[in-house]
N, C-alpha and C positions, 0 to 999 in steps of 0.2 A: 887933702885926704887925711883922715884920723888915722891914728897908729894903734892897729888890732883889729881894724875893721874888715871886715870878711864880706866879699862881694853875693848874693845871694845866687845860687843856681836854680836850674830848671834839669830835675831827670824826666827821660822817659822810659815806659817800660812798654812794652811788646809784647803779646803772646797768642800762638796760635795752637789748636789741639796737637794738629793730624801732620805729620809728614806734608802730607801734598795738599796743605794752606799755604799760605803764604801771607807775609804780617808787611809786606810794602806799603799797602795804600795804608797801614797803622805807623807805619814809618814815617812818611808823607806829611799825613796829618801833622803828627809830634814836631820835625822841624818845620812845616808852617806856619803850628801855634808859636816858633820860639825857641827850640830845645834843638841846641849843639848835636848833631846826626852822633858826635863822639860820646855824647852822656845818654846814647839812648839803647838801654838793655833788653835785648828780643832773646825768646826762645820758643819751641814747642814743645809744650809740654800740657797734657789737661789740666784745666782750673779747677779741678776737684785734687790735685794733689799739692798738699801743703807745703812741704818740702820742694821750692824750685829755686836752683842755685843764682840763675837772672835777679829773682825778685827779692832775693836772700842782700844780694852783693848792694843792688841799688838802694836798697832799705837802710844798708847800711854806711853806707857814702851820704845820708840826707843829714844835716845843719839845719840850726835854726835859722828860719827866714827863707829856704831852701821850698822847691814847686816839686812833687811828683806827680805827672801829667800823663796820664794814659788817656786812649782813644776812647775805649769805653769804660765802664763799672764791670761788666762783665770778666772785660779783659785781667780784672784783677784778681779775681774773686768769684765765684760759684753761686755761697752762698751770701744770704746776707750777714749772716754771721760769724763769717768769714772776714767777710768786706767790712762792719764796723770794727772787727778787731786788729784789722790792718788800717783802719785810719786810726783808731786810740795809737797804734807805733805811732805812725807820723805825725802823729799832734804830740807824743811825748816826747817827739825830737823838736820840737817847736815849728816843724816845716809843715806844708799844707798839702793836700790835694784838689788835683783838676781832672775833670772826666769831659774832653774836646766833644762829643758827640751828647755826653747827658746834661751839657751846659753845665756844669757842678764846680761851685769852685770854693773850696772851707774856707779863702781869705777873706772873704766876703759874707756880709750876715745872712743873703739868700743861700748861698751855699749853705752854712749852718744850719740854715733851718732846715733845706731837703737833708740835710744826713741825718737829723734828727728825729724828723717825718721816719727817715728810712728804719732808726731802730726803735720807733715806738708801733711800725708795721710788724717789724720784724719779732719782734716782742708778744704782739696780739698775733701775727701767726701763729707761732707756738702755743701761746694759751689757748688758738680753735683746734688745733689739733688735739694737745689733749684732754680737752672740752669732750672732742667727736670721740677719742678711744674710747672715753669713760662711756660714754652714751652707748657706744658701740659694743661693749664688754658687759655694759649692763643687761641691753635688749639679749644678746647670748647666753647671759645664765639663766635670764628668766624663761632661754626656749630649751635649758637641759644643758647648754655649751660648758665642758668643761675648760678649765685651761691648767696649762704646764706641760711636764713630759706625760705621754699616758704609758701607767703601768704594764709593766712586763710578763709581771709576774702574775699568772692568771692561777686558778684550783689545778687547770687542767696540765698547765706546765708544771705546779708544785710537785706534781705526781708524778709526771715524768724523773723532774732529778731525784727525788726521793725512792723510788725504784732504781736507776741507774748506780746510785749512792750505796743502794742496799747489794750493789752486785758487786762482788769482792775482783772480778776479773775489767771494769770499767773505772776509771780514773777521774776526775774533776775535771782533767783538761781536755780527755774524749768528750766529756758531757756538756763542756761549754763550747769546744767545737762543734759538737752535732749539732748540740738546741741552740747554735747560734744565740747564747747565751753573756755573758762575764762573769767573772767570779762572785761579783757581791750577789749577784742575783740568783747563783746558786746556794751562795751561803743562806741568802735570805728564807730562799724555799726549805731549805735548813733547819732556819730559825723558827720558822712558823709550822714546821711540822712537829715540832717538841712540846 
């Protein structure tokens, strides 16, 4: 045996939403493919939360030459963009990923090529979406739609603060309580009555 040579692992990681899932038969899987029941990190917690200390720790125990092996894609990751930015980690650790259920494995060239597949989907997702916004915000202005916040400040409320204003016994902060108001917007009525 060479001197410095580091024997390659295999983690797995686990994860289920809810309380009352359970990540067993995801357990199951991981030591069938191979993975020491001792390197394998479970938690619940949702996949929309980036922040999970399970997938934090094992992320960071991964070496090069080293397998991170979950049951699913899903199990990782939410979105896709998510999931490519957690495989670019573990390819900048030199280690790989396995998905036992999406058949996916980066050490191999088919592997590569679905994860590639996946961020040039991923990719063209985005562009149809806001492909559709644009389409969709155009058809809107052309039928009167406007957009942003809509003004507050009508003639009819200018009249009110400016009447209120002009009564020496009502206050600014009577006036933006009553008219359910803010300050600026009293100033503004203010501003535009000068």
């Amino acid at each position: 045996m060479e001197v410095g040579y580091v024997m390659s692992r295999a983690f797995g990681y686990s994860r289920v939403s809810t309380s009352d899932q359970d990540y067993e038969l995801q357990v199951q899987a991981l030591v069938k493919w191979g993975v020491d029941d001792r390197d394998i990190y479970a938690e619940k917690v949702s996949g929309s939360k980036r922040n999970r200390d399970a997938l934090e720790t094992v992320l960071n125990q991964l070496r090069p030459g080293d397998k991170l092996v979950v049951w699913r894609l899903d199990r990782l990751a939410r979105s896709q963009r998510h999931l490519l930015e957690l495989s670019d980690m573990i390819n900048d650790k030199g280690a790989e990923l396995v998905s036992i259920m999406d058949n996916i494995d980066t050490s191999t060239a088919t592997g590569k090529l679905l994860f590639s597949m996946l961020g040039a989907l991923a990719e063209f997702e985005k562009n149809l979406l806001i492909e559709r916004t644009k389409a969709g915000q155009a058809v809107a202005r052309e039928n009167g739609k406007t957009f942003g916040r809509p003004k507050k400040l009508t003639t009819a409320l200018a009249r009110q603060i400016q009447l209120a204003h002009d009564d020496p016994a009502t206050t600014m902060m009577d006036t933006c309580r009553h008219l359910n108001i803010s300050k600026s917007t009293y100033y503004n009525a203010l501003k535009a009555a000068v």
